[in-house]
N, C-alpha and C positions, 0 to 999 in steps of 0.2 A: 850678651848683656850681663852684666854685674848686679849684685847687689846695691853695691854702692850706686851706680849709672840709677838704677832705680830709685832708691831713697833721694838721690841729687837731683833728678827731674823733679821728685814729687815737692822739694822743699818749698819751691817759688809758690806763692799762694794765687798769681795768675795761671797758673802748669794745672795746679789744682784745679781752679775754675772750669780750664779747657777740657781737662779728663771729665768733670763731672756735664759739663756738656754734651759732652760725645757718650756717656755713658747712656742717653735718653736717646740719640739716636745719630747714627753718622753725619756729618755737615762740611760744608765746604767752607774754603778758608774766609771768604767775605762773610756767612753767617757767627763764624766764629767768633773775628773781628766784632762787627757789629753787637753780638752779645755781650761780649767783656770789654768792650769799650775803649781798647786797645788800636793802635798803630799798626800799616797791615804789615810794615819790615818786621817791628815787634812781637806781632802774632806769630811772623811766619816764625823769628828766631826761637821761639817759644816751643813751635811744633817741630823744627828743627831737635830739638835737645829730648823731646817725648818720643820723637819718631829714635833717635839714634839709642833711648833708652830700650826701646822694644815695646813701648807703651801701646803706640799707635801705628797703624798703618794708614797707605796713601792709597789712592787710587786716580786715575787720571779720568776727568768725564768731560770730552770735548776741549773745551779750554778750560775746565774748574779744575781743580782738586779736592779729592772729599778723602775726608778722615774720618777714623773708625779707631773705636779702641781695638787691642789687642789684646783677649782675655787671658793669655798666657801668663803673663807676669803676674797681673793682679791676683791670681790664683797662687801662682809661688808669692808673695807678698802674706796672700791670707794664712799661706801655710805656717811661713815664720810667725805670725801674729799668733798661733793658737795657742802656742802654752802662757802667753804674755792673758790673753783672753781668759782663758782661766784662772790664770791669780787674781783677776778683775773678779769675775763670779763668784768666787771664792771670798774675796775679801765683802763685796758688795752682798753675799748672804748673811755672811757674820755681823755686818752693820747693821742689815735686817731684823736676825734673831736680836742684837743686843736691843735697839730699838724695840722690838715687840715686848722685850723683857723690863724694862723702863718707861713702857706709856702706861697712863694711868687707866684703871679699873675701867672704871665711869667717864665716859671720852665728854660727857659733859659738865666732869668735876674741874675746877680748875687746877691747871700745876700750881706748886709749891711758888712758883718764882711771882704767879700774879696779883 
């Protein structure tokens, strides 16, 4: 599995949908359908492209197939995110402090602008 194969499955905002379903608890492919309101060729193509990313895995039960994420990736995913995650924190405390340093006194005095 690739980075790229990763970020390429997760692009589709239906892909997205299905990961975050499966994230709540494994399901088979008619509940899957049924949730996202998709087509079941379209579903399958869908899990098709997440399975072959390493997102998810299959299992066979009787005649179903149930799907499961794969917490592997997601975990290399979070690991690339973390220094990105920090310059969010980072920036997102300095708006913080600048803001705590530009609100007024008296939070019942009006700004300047009303």
């Amino acid at each position: 599995m690739s980075d790229a194969a990763l970020w390429a499955a997760l692009a589709d905002p239906h892909r997205r949908t299905i990961v975050a379903l499966l994230l709540e608890r494994p399901r088979s492919v008619g509940e899957i359908v049924e949730e996202c309101g998709l087509s079941q060729p379209s579903t399958s193509k869908h899990l098709k492209v997440l399975r072959d990313a390493g997102l998810v895995r299959v299992r066979q039960d009787a005649q179903r197939r149930v799907y499961a994420l794969d917490p592997a990736p997601i975990a290399a995913l979070d690991a690339w995110l973390a220094p990105y995650r920090r310059l969010w924190n980072t920036s997102l405390e300095a708006l913080g402090r600048r803001l705590d340093e530009t609100a007024p006194d008296d939070p019942e005095e009006p700004s300047p602008k009303d």
